[in-house]
N, C-alpha and C positions, 0 to 999 in steps of 0.2 A: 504494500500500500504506500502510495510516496505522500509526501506533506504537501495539500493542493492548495499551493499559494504561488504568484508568483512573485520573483524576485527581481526589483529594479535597481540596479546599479546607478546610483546618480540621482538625485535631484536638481536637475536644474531643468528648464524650459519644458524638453521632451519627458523628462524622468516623471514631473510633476502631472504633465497633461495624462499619461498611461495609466497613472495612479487615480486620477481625478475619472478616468474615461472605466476601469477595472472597477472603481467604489458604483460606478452609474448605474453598470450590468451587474454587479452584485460578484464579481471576482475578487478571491481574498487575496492580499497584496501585503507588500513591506516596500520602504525606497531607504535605502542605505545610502546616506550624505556621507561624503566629506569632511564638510565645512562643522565646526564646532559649535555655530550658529549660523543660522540662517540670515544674508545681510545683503540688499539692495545694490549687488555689484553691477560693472557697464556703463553704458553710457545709450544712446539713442538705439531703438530697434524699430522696424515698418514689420507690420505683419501683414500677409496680402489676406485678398477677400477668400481664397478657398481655405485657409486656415482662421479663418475670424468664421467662418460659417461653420468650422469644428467647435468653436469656443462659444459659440450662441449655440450650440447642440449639449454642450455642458452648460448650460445657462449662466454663462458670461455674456450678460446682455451687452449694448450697445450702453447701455445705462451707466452698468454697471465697468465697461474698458472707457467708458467716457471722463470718470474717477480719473486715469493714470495716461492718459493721454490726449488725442483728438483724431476725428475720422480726416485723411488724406484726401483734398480735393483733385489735386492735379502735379504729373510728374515729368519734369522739365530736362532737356537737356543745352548745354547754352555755348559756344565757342568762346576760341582765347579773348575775341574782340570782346566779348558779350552781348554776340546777339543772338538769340533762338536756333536753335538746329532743328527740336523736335520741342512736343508740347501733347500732352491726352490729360484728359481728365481721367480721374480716379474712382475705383469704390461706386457710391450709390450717386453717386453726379455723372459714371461711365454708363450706366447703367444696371450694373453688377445690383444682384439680391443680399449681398452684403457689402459694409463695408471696407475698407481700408483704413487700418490703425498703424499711428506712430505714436510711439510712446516710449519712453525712460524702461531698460531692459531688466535692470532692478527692481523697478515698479510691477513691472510684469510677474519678474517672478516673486515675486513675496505677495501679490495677488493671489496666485496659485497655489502658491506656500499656505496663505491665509484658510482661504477656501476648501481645501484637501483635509486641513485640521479642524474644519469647522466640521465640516461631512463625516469624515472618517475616524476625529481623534488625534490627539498627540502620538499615541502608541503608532498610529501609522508611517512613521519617520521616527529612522533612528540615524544620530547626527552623529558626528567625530566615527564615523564607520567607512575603510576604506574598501571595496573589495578590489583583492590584486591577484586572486587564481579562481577557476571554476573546475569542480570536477562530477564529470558526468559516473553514476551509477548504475552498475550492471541491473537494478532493479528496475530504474527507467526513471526514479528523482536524479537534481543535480544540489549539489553542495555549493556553497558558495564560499573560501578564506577569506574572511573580515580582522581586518587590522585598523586599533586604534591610534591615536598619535603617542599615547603613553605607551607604546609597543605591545599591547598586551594582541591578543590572539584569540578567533574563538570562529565557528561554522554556522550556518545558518541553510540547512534544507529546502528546497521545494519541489515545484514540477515545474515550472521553467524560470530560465535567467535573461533578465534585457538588460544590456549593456549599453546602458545609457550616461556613460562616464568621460564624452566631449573626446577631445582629439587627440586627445595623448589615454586614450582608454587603457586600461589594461586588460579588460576584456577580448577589444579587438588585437592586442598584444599577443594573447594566448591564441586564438583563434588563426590568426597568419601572421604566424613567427620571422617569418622571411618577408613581409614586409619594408618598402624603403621608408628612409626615414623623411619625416614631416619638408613637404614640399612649399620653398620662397622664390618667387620666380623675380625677383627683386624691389616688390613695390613693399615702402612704408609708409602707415598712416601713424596719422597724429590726429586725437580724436577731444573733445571737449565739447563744452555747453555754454552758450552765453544767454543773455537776456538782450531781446533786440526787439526791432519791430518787423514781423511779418514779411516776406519779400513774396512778390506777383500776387497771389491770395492768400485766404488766412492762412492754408495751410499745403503750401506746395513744397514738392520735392524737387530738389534741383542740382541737377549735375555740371558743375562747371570746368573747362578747361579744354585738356587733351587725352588721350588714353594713358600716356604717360607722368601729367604734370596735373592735377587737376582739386576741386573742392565739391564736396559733397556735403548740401544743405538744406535739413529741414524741420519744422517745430515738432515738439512733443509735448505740447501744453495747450490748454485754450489761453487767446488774451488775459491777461491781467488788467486790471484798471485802466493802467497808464498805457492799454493795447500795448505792451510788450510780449513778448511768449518765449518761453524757455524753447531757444534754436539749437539744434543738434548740430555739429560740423564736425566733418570729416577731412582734411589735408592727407593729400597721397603724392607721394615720389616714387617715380624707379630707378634707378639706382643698379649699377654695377654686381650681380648678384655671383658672379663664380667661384668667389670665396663659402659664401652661404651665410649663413646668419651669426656673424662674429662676437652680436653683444652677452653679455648673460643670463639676462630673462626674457620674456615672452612678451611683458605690458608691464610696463611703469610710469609715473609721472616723472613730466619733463618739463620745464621753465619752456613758454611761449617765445622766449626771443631766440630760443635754441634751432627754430625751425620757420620761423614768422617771415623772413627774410628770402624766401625760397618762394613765398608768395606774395612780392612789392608788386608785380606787376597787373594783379589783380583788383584791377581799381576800376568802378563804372562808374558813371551816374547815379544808379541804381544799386550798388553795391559797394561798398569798402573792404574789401577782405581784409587787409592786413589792421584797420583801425576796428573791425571786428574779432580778430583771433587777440590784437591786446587787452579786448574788454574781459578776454577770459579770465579766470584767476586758474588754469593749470591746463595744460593738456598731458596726454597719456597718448605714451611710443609704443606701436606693436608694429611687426609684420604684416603681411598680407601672408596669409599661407592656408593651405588646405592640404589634406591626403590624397594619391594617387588612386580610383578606385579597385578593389577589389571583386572578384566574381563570384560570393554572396557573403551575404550576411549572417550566416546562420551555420551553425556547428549544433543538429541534433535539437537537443531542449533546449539551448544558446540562440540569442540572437542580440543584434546592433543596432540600433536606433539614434538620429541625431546627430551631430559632429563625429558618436564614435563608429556610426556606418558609413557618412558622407562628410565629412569637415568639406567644405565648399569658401570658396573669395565672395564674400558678399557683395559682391557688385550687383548682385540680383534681389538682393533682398532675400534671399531664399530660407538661407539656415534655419532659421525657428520656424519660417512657417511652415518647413517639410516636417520638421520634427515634430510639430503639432501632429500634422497630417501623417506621419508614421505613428503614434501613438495611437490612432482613432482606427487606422486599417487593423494594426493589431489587436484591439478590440473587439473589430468584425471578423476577424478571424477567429477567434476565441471563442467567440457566439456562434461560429458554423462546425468549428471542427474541435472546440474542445480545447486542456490543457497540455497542448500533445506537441511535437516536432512538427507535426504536419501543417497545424496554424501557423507555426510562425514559416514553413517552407510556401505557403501559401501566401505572405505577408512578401516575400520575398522576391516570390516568382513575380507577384503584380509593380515591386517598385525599384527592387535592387539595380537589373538593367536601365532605367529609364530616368533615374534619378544621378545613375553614375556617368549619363550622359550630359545629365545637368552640370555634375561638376566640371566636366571637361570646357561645357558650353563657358560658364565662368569664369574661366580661369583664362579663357581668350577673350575676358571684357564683357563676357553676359549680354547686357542690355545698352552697356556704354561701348560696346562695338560700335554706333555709328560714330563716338567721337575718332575711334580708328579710322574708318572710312574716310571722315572728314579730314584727320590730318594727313592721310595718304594725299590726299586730293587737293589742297591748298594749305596746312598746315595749319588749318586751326580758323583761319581769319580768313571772312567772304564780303562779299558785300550783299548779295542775293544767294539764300541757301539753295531753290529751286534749279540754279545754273551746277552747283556742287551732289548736292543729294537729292533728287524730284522728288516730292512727297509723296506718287506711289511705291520708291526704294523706302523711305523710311517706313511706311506703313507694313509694309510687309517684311520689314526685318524686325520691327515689334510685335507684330504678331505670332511671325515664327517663334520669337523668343516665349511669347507668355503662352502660347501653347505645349510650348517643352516643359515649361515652368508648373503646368498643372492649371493655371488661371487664363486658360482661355472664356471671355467673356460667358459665349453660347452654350458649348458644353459645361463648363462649371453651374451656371443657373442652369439647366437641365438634369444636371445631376443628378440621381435619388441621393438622397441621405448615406453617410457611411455608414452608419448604426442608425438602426429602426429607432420611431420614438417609445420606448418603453420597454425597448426589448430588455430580457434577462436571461441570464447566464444560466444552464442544465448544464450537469457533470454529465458526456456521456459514458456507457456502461462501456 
Protein backbone atom coordinates (compact mmCIF):
# COMPACT_ATOMS: atom_id res chain seq x y z
CA UNK A 1 0.00 0.00 0.00
CA UNK A 2 2.00 3.28 -0.80
CA UNK A 3 1.39 6.74 1.33
CA UNK A 4 -1.34 8.45 -1.28
CA UNK A 5 -0.20 11.88 -1.13
CA UNK A 6 1.62 13.73 -3.24
CA UNK A 7 4.93 15.33 -2.93
CA UNK A 8 5.86 18.99 -4.04
CA UNK A 9 9.40 19.91 -4.02
CA UNK A 10 9.32 23.68 -3.96
CA UNK A 11 7.02 26.25 -3.18
CA UNK A 12 7.21 28.91 -5.15
CA UNK A 13 4.88 30.16 -8.14
CA UNK A 14 4.38 26.59 -9.72
CA UNK A 15 4.81 24.47 -6.24
CA UNK A 16 2.08 26.64 -4.79
CA UNK A 17 -0.50 26.66 -7.72
CA UNK A 18 -0.20 22.40 -7.67
CA UNK A 19 -0.98 22.58 -4.17
CA UNK A 20 -3.74 25.01 -4.33
CA UNK A 21 -5.01 23.00 -7.69
CA UNK A 22 -4.46 19.11 -5.43
CA UNK A 23 -6.50 20.91 -2.15
CA UNK A 24 -9.59 21.86 -5.02
CA UNK A 25 -9.83 18.18 -6.35
CA UNK A 26 -9.44 16.80 -2.96
CA UNK A 27 -5.70 15.25 -3.54
CA UNK A 28 -3.66 14.89 -0.27
CA UNK A 29 -0.44 16.90 -0.62
CA UNK A 30 2.71 18.21 1.30
CA UNK A 31 5.15 21.31 -0.41
CA UNK A 32 8.47 21.17 1.01
CA UNK A 33 10.04 24.81 1.10
CA UNK A 34 13.37 25.81 1.33
CA UNK A 35 13.02 29.03 2.47
CA UNK A 36 12.98 29.31 6.56
CA UNK A 37 10.04 31.77 5.85
CA UNK A 38 8.05 32.45 3.40
CA UNK A 39 9.09 36.31 2.17
CA UNK A 40 7.98 38.56 -1.00
CA UNK A 41 11.05 37.96 -3.08
CA UNK A 42 11.46 39.49 -7.09
CA UNK A 43 10.80 42.13 -8.56
CA UNK A 44 7.97 42.79 -11.51
CA UNK A 45 6.08 39.57 -13.02
CA UNK A 46 3.16 39.66 -16.25
CA UNK A 47 1.10 36.73 -16.11
CA UNK A 48 -0.62 36.05 -19.55
CA UNK A 49 -4.44 35.48 -19.85
CA UNK A 50 -4.30 31.59 -20.27
CA UNK A 51 -2.60 31.28 -16.99
CA UNK A 52 -4.87 34.04 -15.08
CA UNK A 53 -7.98 31.86 -16.42
CA UNK A 54 -6.19 28.89 -14.37
CA UNK A 55 -6.13 31.35 -11.21
CA UNK A 56 -9.84 32.47 -11.69
CA UNK A 57 -10.46 28.54 -11.83
CA UNK A 58 -8.84 28.42 -8.32
CA UNK A 59 -10.92 31.47 -7.50
CA UNK A 60 -8.32 34.14 -7.78
CA UNK A 61 -10.77 36.47 -8.88
CA UNK A 62 -9.93 39.44 -11.00
CA UNK A 63 -10.92 41.02 -7.58
CA UNK A 64 -9.01 39.53 -5.68
CA UNK A 65 -5.09 39.70 -8.31
CA UNK A 66 -6.46 43.21 -8.55
CA UNK A 67 -5.15 43.55 -4.52
CA UNK A 68 -1.27 42.86 -5.94
CA UNK A 69 -1.33 44.21 -9.15
CA UNK A 70 -3.30 45.66 -12.21
CA UNK A 71 -4.89 44.16 -15.59
CA UNK A 72 -2.23 44.88 -18.63
CA UNK A 73 -3.99 47.09 -21.32
CA UNK A 74 -1.48 47.02 -24.07
CA UNK A 75 2.14 45.69 -25.19
CA UNK A 76 4.50 47.89 -26.97
CA UNK A 77 7.45 47.47 -28.76
CA UNK A 78 9.56 50.86 -29.47
CA UNK A 79 13.04 51.58 -31.41
CA UNK A 80 16.40 53.10 -30.47
CA UNK A 81 14.98 56.53 -31.80
CA UNK A 82 11.64 55.98 -29.86
CA UNK A 83 9.38 55.47 -32.18
CA UNK A 84 6.68 52.58 -32.20
CA UNK A 85 7.68 49.39 -34.04
CA UNK A 86 4.72 47.27 -32.99
CA UNK A 87 1.70 48.10 -30.57
CA UNK A 88 -1.76 45.34 -29.50
CA UNK A 89 -3.80 45.63 -26.84
CA UNK A 90 -3.91 43.35 -24.19
CA UNK A 91 -6.11 40.97 -21.99
CA UNK A 92 -9.87 41.90 -21.98
CA UNK A 93 -9.38 45.26 -24.15
CA UNK A 94 -7.73 42.37 -26.83
CA UNK A 95 -10.51 40.76 -26.47
CA UNK A 96 -9.26 37.74 -24.45
CA UNK A 97 -12.12 36.13 -21.67
CA UNK A 98 -9.43 36.94 -19.25
CA UNK A 99 -7.21 39.15 -18.31
CA UNK A 100 -3.63 40.07 -18.35
CA UNK A 101 -1.93 40.61 -14.84
CA UNK A 102 1.34 42.54 -13.95
CA UNK A 103 2.09 42.52 -10.64
CA UNK A 104 5.19 42.43 -7.87
CA UNK A 105 6.32 38.50 -8.02
CA UNK A 106 6.58 38.43 -4.38
CA UNK A 107 3.15 39.71 -4.01
CA UNK A 108 2.10 36.80 -6.20
CA UNK A 109 3.49 34.51 -4.30
CA UNK A 110 2.70 35.09 -0.74
CA UNK A 111 -0.99 35.57 -2.36
CA UNK A 112 -0.79 31.94 -2.88
CA UNK A 113 1.25 31.30 0.08
CA UNK A 114 -1.75 33.10 1.98
CA UNK A 115 -4.58 31.40 0.31
CA UNK A 116 -3.14 27.41 0.40
CA UNK A 117 -2.81 28.04 4.33
CA UNK A 118 -6.07 29.60 4.60
CA UNK A 119 -7.61 26.38 2.57
CA UNK A 120 -5.42 23.74 3.41
CA UNK A 121 -3.80 24.68 6.93
CA UNK A 122 -0.38 25.58 8.18
CA UNK A 123 0.51 21.74 8.32
CA UNK A 124 0.36 21.96 4.44
CA UNK A 125 3.82 23.53 4.09
CA UNK A 126 6.62 22.46 5.70
CA UNK A 127 9.47 25.39 5.43
CA UNK A 128 13.48 25.01 6.07
CA UNK A 129 12.83 21.44 4.04
CA UNK A 130 15.37 20.97 1.21
CA UNK A 131 14.78 18.00 -0.87
CA UNK A 132 18.06 16.99 -2.63
CA UNK A 133 17.43 12.95 -3.72
CA UNK A 134 14.26 10.98 -4.75
CA UNK A 135 14.17 7.32 -4.41
CA UNK A 136 11.73 5.31 -6.26
CA UNK A 137 10.35 1.85 -4.43
CA UNK A 138 10.03 -1.58 -5.74
CA UNK A 139 6.47 -1.20 -4.08
CA UNK A 140 5.53 1.50 -6.50
CA UNK A 141 5.64 4.75 -3.50
CA UNK A 142 8.72 7.04 -3.86
CA UNK A 143 10.65 8.58 -0.90
CA UNK A 144 11.76 11.76 -0.92
CA UNK A 145 15.69 12.96 1.28
CA UNK A 146 14.72 16.19 3.03
CA UNK A 147 17.51 18.14 4.41
CA UNK A 148 17.36 20.86 6.90
CA UNK A 149 19.77 23.96 7.05
CA UNK A 150 20.62 22.74 10.68
CA UNK A 151 21.84 19.49 8.75
CA UNK A 152 19.61 17.29 10.36
CA UNK A 153 18.12 14.50 7.80
CA UNK A 154 14.87 12.76 7.67
CA UNK A 155 12.40 10.83 4.50
CA UNK A 156 9.16 11.61 3.76
CA UNK A 157 6.97 8.92 1.56
CA UNK A 158 4.25 9.17 -1.19
CA UNK A 159 2.82 8.03 -4.56
CA UNK A 160 4.26 10.65 -6.49
CA UNK A 161 7.04 13.41 -6.48
CA UNK A 162 6.94 17.01 -8.43
CA UNK A 163 9.88 18.75 -8.67
CA UNK A 164 9.05 21.85 -8.57
CA UNK A 165 12.56 23.37 -7.17
CA UNK A 166 13.40 26.23 -10.00
CA UNK A 167 16.55 25.90 -12.03
CA UNK A 168 19.02 24.75 -10.23
CA UNK A 169 16.57 21.70 -9.04
CA UNK A 170 17.94 18.82 -7.72
CA UNK A 171 15.39 16.87 -8.63
CA UNK A 172 15.90 17.60 -12.22
CA UNK A 173 19.77 16.85 -11.05
CA UNK A 174 18.88 13.23 -10.34
CA UNK A 175 16.78 12.76 -13.09
CA UNK A 176 19.41 13.79 -16.19
CA UNK A 177 22.76 13.53 -14.53
CA UNK A 178 24.47 14.37 -17.68
CA UNK A 179 22.84 17.28 -18.12
CA UNK A 180 24.84 20.69 -19.35
CA UNK A 181 25.31 23.17 -17.03
CA UNK A 182 22.99 26.35 -16.77
CA UNK A 183 22.97 28.03 -20.13
CA UNK A 184 24.12 32.42 -20.41
CA UNK A 185 24.17 33.30 -23.89
CA UNK A 186 25.57 36.67 -22.68
CA UNK A 187 22.79 39.05 -21.83
CA UNK A 188 22.55 40.81 -18.27
CA UNK A 189 19.70 42.41 -16.67
CA UNK A 190 19.47 44.82 -14.10
CA UNK A 191 16.10 44.97 -12.68
CA UNK A 192 14.21 47.54 -10.09
CA UNK A 193 11.03 49.43 -9.28
CA UNK A 194 10.47 53.17 -9.22
CA UNK A 195 7.50 55.33 -8.68
CA UNK A 196 6.61 57.39 -11.93
CA UNK A 197 3.83 58.35 -13.97
CA UNK A 198 2.40 55.81 -16.38
CA UNK A 199 3.81 55.98 -19.89
CA UNK A 200 1.38 55.45 -23.28
CA UNK A 201 -1.64 54.17 -21.00
CA UNK A 202 -2.35 53.35 -17.56
CA UNK A 203 -0.99 50.36 -17.82
CA UNK A 204 1.22 49.38 -20.91
CA UNK A 205 4.18 47.11 -21.46
CA UNK A 206 7.00 48.30 -23.38
CA UNK A 207 9.94 47.06 -24.85
CA UNK A 208 12.50 49.51 -25.70
CA UNK A 209 15.61 49.41 -27.75
CA UNK A 210 17.43 46.74 -29.61
CA UNK A 211 17.69 42.90 -29.28
CA UNK A 212 20.95 43.49 -27.87
CA UNK A 213 20.96 46.90 -25.95
CA UNK A 214 17.52 47.41 -24.63
CA UNK A 215 14.70 48.56 -21.43
CA UNK A 216 11.97 46.72 -20.42
CA UNK A 217 8.95 48.70 -18.85
CA UNK A 218 5.81 48.35 -17.15
CA UNK A 219 3.49 49.07 -13.99
CA UNK A 220 2.49 46.74 -11.37
CA UNK A 221 0.27 48.86 -9.21
CA UNK A 222 -2.84 51.00 -9.88
CA UNK A 223 -2.22 54.84 -9.68
CA UNK A 224 -1.70 56.35 -6.49
CA UNK A 225 -3.18 59.78 -5.62
CA UNK A 226 -0.48 61.79 -7.19
CA UNK A 227 -1.31 59.18 -10.47
CA UNK A 228 2.11 57.66 -9.92
CA UNK A 229 2.27 53.78 -10.09
CA UNK A 230 4.87 51.40 -8.90
CA UNK A 231 6.97 50.87 -12.65
CA UNK A 232 8.73 47.65 -13.13
CA UNK A 233 12.07 48.06 -15.31
CA UNK A 234 14.15 45.91 -16.73
CA UNK A 235 17.83 47.19 -18.39
CA UNK A 236 19.53 44.26 -20.58
CA UNK A 237 23.10 44.14 -22.05
CA UNK A 238 24.97 41.56 -24.05
CA UNK A 239 27.84 41.27 -23.50
CA UNK A 240 30.82 39.03 -24.55
CA UNK A 241 29.78 35.61 -23.07
CA UNK A 242 32.73 32.90 -23.94
CA UNK A 243 34.12 33.08 -20.62
CA UNK A 244 30.58 32.39 -19.01
CA UNK A 245 29.23 33.72 -16.01
CA UNK A 246 32.41 34.90 -14.06
CA UNK A 247 30.65 36.70 -11.14
CA UNK A 248 29.76 34.65 -7.96
CA UNK A 249 26.02 34.76 -7.58
CA UNK A 250 23.18 34.56 -9.54
CA UNK A 251 21.16 38.15 -8.26
CA UNK A 252 22.38 40.72 -6.13
CA UNK A 253 21.97 44.29 -5.40
CA UNK A 254 23.93 46.66 -7.21
CA UNK A 255 24.32 50.66 -6.83
CA UNK A 256 22.37 52.21 -10.12
CA UNK A 257 25.25 54.30 -11.36
CA UNK A 258 27.14 50.86 -11.78
CA UNK A 259 25.05 50.27 -14.94
CA UNK A 260 22.97 53.68 -15.52
CA UNK A 261 25.51 54.83 -17.90
CA UNK A 262 25.11 52.18 -20.50
CA UNK A 263 21.61 53.72 -20.94
CA UNK A 264 22.41 57.86 -21.45
CA UNK A 265 21.28 57.50 -24.66
CA UNK A 266 17.96 56.64 -23.91
CA UNK A 267 16.29 59.85 -23.66
CA UNK A 268 12.78 60.88 -25.49
CA UNK A 269 10.39 63.28 -25.02
CA UNK A 270 8.21 60.87 -23.69
CA UNK A 271 10.72 59.17 -21.68
CA UNK A 272 13.88 59.77 -19.42
CA UNK A 273 15.56 56.54 -18.92
CA UNK A 274 18.52 57.37 -17.21
CA UNK A 275 16.78 60.25 -14.95
CA UNK A 276 14.26 57.33 -14.34
CA UNK A 277 16.66 54.34 -13.32
CA UNK A 278 18.39 57.37 -10.76
CA UNK A 279 14.88 57.77 -9.15
CA UNK A 280 15.58 54.03 -8.02
CA UNK A 281 16.82 53.44 -4.69
CA UNK A 282 18.78 49.94 -5.93
CA UNK A 283 18.78 47.76 -8.77
CA UNK A 284 19.43 43.88 -8.65
CA UNK A 285 22.29 42.11 -11.23
CA UNK A 286 21.36 38.62 -12.73
CA UNK A 287 21.94 36.89 -15.98
CA UNK A 288 19.64 36.03 -18.40
CA UNK A 289 19.98 32.23 -18.43
CA UNK A 290 17.79 29.24 -18.95
CA UNK A 291 18.35 25.22 -19.35
CA UNK A 292 18.86 23.46 -22.53
CA UNK A 293 15.66 21.30 -22.90
CA UNK A 294 15.51 17.90 -22.07
CA UNK A 295 13.36 14.91 -23.74
CA UNK A 296 10.97 14.50 -20.79
CA UNK A 297 10.19 15.24 -17.61
CA UNK A 298 9.36 12.51 -15.82
CA UNK A 299 11.23 9.52 -14.22
CA UNK A 300 8.32 6.81 -13.20
CA UNK A 301 6.25 8.43 -10.17
CA UNK A 302 8.82 11.70 -10.77
CA UNK A 303 8.08 14.53 -12.59
CA UNK A 304 9.37 18.53 -13.33
CA UNK A 305 7.31 21.38 -13.31
CA UNK A 306 8.23 25.16 -13.74
CA UNK A 307 11.93 26.49 -14.10
CA UNK A 308 12.80 22.93 -12.94
CA UNK A 309 11.37 21.32 -16.34
CA UNK A 310 11.80 24.47 -18.51
CA UNK A 311 13.99 27.53 -16.84
CA UNK A 312 13.12 29.69 -20.04
CA UNK A 313 14.68 33.81 -20.90
CA UNK A 314 11.77 35.63 -20.11
CA UNK A 315 11.50 37.61 -22.94
CA UNK A 316 8.10 36.12 -23.28
CA UNK A 317 6.74 36.51 -20.36
CA UNK A 318 6.22 32.92 -20.20
CA UNK A 319 8.00 31.31 -16.99
CA UNK A 320 5.18 31.44 -14.34
CA UNK A 321 2.51 31.58 -16.41
CA UNK A 322 3.50 27.98 -17.86
CA UNK A 323 4.15 26.84 -14.46
CA UNK A 324 0.70 27.92 -13.49
CA UNK A 325 -0.55 26.01 -16.54
CA UNK A 326 1.77 22.98 -15.72
CA UNK A 327 0.38 22.66 -12.20
CA UNK A 328 -3.46 22.69 -13.49
CA UNK A 329 -2.64 19.95 -16.47
CA UNK A 330 -1.26 17.94 -13.73
CA UNK A 331 -4.23 18.10 -11.96
CA UNK A 332 -6.22 17.00 -14.87
CA UNK A 333 -4.26 14.27 -15.16
CA UNK A 334 -4.65 13.08 -11.80
CA UNK A 335 -8.45 13.31 -12.19
CA UNK A 336 -8.25 10.88 -15.25
CA UNK A 337 -5.65 8.49 -14.49
CA UNK A 338 -5.16 8.52 -10.93
CA UNK A 339 -1.91 8.69 -8.49
CA UNK A 340 0.09 6.79 -10.92
CA UNK A 341 3.26 7.39 -13.57
CA UNK A 342 0.81 7.29 -16.10
CA UNK A 343 -0.65 10.81 -15.04
CA UNK A 344 2.09 12.59 -14.94
CA UNK A 345 3.53 10.60 -18.43
CA UNK A 346 0.27 11.91 -19.62
CA UNK A 347 1.15 15.58 -18.37
CA UNK A 348 4.17 15.14 -20.38
CA UNK A 349 3.28 13.72 -23.45
CA UNK A 350 0.63 16.98 -23.95
CA UNK A 351 3.57 19.68 -22.94
CA UNK A 352 7.13 18.56 -22.46
CA UNK A 353 7.76 18.80 -26.41
CA UNK A 354 5.86 21.83 -27.20
CA UNK A 355 6.91 23.82 -24.32
CA UNK A 356 10.68 22.85 -24.87
CA UNK A 357 10.15 24.47 -28.10
CA UNK A 358 9.09 27.59 -26.40
CA UNK A 359 12.34 27.70 -24.74
CA UNK A 360 14.36 27.50 -27.73
CA UNK A 361 11.66 30.05 -29.22
CA UNK A 362 13.10 32.53 -26.22
CA UNK A 363 16.18 32.37 -26.12
CA UNK A 364 16.40 33.68 -29.94
CA UNK A 365 14.31 36.82 -28.55
CA UNK A 366 10.76 35.29 -28.15
CA UNK A 367 8.48 38.18 -28.81
CA UNK A 368 11.22 40.83 -29.01
CA UNK A 369 12.50 39.04 -32.22
CA UNK A 370 11.11 41.81 -34.25
CA UNK A 371 13.57 44.22 -32.57
CA UNK A 372 16.18 41.68 -34.32
CA UNK A 373 14.53 42.00 -37.48
CA UNK A 374 14.46 45.80 -37.06
CA UNK A 375 18.18 46.17 -36.24
CA UNK A 376 19.07 43.76 -39.12
CA UNK A 377 17.20 46.09 -41.24
CA UNK A 378 18.27 49.76 -40.31
CA UNK A 379 19.77 49.36 -36.88
CA UNK A 380 17.27 50.28 -34.74
CA UNK A 381 16.40 54.00 -36.11
CA UNK A 382 13.41 54.51 -39.11
CA UNK A 383 11.62 57.19 -39.92
CA UNK A 384 8.47 55.15 -41.29
CA UNK A 385 8.24 51.41 -39.68
CA UNK A 386 5.87 50.27 -42.74
CA UNK A 387 9.08 50.92 -45.33
CA UNK A 388 11.28 48.59 -42.59
CA UNK A 389 8.66 45.94 -41.14
CA UNK A 390 4.94 46.13 -43.05
CA UNK A 391 2.42 45.58 -40.57
CA UNK A 392 1.28 42.31 -42.09
CA UNK A 393 5.21 40.80 -41.17
CA UNK A 394 4.71 42.14 -37.77
CA UNK A 395 1.20 40.74 -37.28
CA UNK A 396 2.06 37.45 -38.17
CA UNK A 397 5.34 37.20 -36.40
CA UNK A 398 3.15 37.98 -33.04
CA UNK A 399 0.89 35.72 -33.72
CA UNK A 400 3.17 32.81 -34.56
CA UNK A 401 4.64 33.68 -31.21
CA UNK A 402 1.49 33.75 -28.99
CA UNK A 403 0.22 30.62 -30.51
CA UNK A 404 3.57 28.78 -29.48
CA UNK A 405 3.13 30.41 -26.40
CA UNK A 406 -0.26 28.72 -25.58
CA UNK A 407 -2.25 32.39 -25.76
CA UNK A 408 -3.58 32.36 -28.97
CA UNK A 409 -6.50 34.71 -28.67
CA UNK A 410 -9.28 32.16 -30.54
CA UNK A 411 -8.24 28.84 -29.27
CA UNK A 412 -7.58 29.88 -25.76
CA UNK A 413 -11.28 31.48 -25.37
CA UNK A 414 -12.53 28.38 -26.93
CA UNK A 415 -11.00 26.24 -24.76
CA UNK A 416 -12.84 23.82 -22.39
CA UNK A 417 -11.61 24.27 -18.86
CA UNK A 418 -8.49 22.33 -17.72
CA UNK A 419 -10.25 20.91 -14.79
CA UNK A 420 -14.19 20.56 -14.78
CA UNK A 421 -15.98 22.94 -12.31
CA UNK A 422 -16.35 20.76 -9.29
CA UNK A 423 -14.72 17.86 -10.29
CA UNK A 424 -13.13 15.42 -7.56
CA UNK A 425 -10.44 13.25 -7.20
CA UNK A 426 -11.51 8.92 -6.87
CA UNK A 427 -8.51 6.73 -5.85
CA UNK A 428 -8.62 4.31 -8.62
CA UNK A 429 -8.64 0.49 -7.65
Amino acid sequence: MTDDKVIIAGGGIGGLTLALTLHQIGVPFLVLETSHTMRPLGVGINIQPNAVRELFELGLTSEVLGTIGVSAKEWALVGLNGREVYSEKRGLDAGYKWPQFAAHRGELLMLLYRTLIERAGAESVMLDARVDKYIKRPSGEVDVSVKGSDGSRFQISGSLVIGADGIHSAVRAQMHPGQPPIHWGGAIMWRGTVRAKPLRTESSFIGLGTHQHRMVIYPISKPAADGTVLTNWIAELTIDSNEGWLDDTWFKEVPIDSFAHHFEGFRYDWLDVPTMLNKSECGYMNPMIDRDPVATWVDGPVALMGDAAHAMYPTGSNGASQAIVDARVIGAAILEQGLTPDALKSYDDLLCKKVSELVLRNRSAGPFGLLDILNDRCGGVFENIETVIPLEERNEFMSTYKTAAGFAIEALNEAPATIAPNAKFTQLE
